[in-house]
C-alpha positions as CSV (number, residue, x, y, z in Angstrom):
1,X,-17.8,14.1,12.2
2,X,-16.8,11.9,9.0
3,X,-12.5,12.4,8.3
4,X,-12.1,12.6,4.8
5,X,-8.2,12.3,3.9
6,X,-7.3,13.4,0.3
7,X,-11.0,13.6,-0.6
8,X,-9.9,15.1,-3.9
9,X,-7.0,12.4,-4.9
10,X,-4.2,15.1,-5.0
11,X,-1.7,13.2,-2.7
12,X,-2.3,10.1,-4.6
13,X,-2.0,11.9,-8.1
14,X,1.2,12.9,-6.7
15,X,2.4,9.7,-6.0
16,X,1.8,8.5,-9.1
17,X,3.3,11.3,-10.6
18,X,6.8,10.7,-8.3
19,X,7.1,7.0,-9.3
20,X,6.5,4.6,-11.8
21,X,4.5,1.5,-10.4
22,X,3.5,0.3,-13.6
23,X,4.4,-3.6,-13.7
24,X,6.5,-3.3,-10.5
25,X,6.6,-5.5,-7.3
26,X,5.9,-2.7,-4.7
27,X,6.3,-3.0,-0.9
28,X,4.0,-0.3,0.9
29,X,5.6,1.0,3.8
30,X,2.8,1.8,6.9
31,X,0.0,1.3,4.3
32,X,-2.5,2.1,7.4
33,X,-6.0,1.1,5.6
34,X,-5.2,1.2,2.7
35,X,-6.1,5.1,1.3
36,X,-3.4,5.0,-1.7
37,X,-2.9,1.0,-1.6
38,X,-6.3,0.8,-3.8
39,X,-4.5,3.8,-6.1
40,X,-1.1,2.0,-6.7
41,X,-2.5,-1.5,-6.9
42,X,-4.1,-1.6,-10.4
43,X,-0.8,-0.5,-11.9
44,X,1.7,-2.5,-9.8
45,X,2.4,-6.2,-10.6
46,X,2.3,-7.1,-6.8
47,X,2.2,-5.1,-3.6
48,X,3.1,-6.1,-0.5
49,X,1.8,-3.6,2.1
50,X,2.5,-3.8,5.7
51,X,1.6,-1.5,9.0
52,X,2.3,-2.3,12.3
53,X,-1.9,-1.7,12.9
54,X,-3.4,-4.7,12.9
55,X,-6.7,-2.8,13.3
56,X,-5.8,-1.1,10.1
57,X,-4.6,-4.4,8.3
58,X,-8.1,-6.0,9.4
59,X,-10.3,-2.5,7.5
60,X,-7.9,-3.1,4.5
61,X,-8.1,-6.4,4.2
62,X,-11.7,-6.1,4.2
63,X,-11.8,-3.3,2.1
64,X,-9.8,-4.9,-0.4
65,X,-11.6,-5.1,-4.4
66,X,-12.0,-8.7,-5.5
67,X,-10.1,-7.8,-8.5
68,X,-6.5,-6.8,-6.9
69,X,-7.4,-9.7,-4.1
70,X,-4.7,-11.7,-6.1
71,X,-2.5,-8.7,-6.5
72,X,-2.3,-7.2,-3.1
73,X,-1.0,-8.8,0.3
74,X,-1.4,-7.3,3.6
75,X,1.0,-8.1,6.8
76,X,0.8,-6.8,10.5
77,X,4.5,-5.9,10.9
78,X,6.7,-2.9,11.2
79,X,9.6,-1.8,9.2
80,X,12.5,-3.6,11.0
81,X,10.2,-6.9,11.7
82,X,9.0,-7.3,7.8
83,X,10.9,-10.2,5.8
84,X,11.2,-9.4,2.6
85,X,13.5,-11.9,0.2
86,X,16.2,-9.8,-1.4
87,X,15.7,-8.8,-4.8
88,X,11.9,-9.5,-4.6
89,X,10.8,-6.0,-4.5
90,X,11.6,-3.2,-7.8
91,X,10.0,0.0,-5.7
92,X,9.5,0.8,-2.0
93,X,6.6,2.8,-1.0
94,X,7.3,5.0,2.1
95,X,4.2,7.2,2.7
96,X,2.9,9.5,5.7
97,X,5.1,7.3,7.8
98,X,7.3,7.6,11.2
């Protein structure tokens, strides 16, 4: 059996209708493999996407389009451990998380 999450794009036409990433240095909060990473990324100036998975982190690092490769960093990390310069992110990305 194949597990096809948002197979349709509704949750990520959602987020994108909920914020405005355009230009913006985002950090994804629990990114997992990155299912709405690849959605947010072309808009976004930078994101910085982090999930305490490093399983996950390994599929979306490898997953990752050579043309956001420059755009988009992945960390193994959760929430409290992630050090993140003040003032160096504009929008925080909180999605499907706990």
């Amino acid at each position: 059996m194949v597990c096809v999450v948002d197979a349709e794009g509704a949750h990520l036409a959602a987020t994108l209708r909920a914020a405005a990433f355009s230009n913006k240095r985002v950090l994804e909060v629990g990114c997992g493999e990155g299912r709405l990473t690849w959605g947010i990324a072309p808009l976004a100036a930078s994101v910085l996407a982090f999930d305490p998975s490093s399983e996950d982190i390994a599929l979306a690092r490898a997953d990752c389009p050579g043309e956001l490769s420059e755009k988009v960093r992945f960390e193994v990390a959760r929430a409290e451990e992630i050090d993140v310069p003040p003032q160096s992110v504009d929008l925080v990305f909180f999605s499907w998380s706990l």
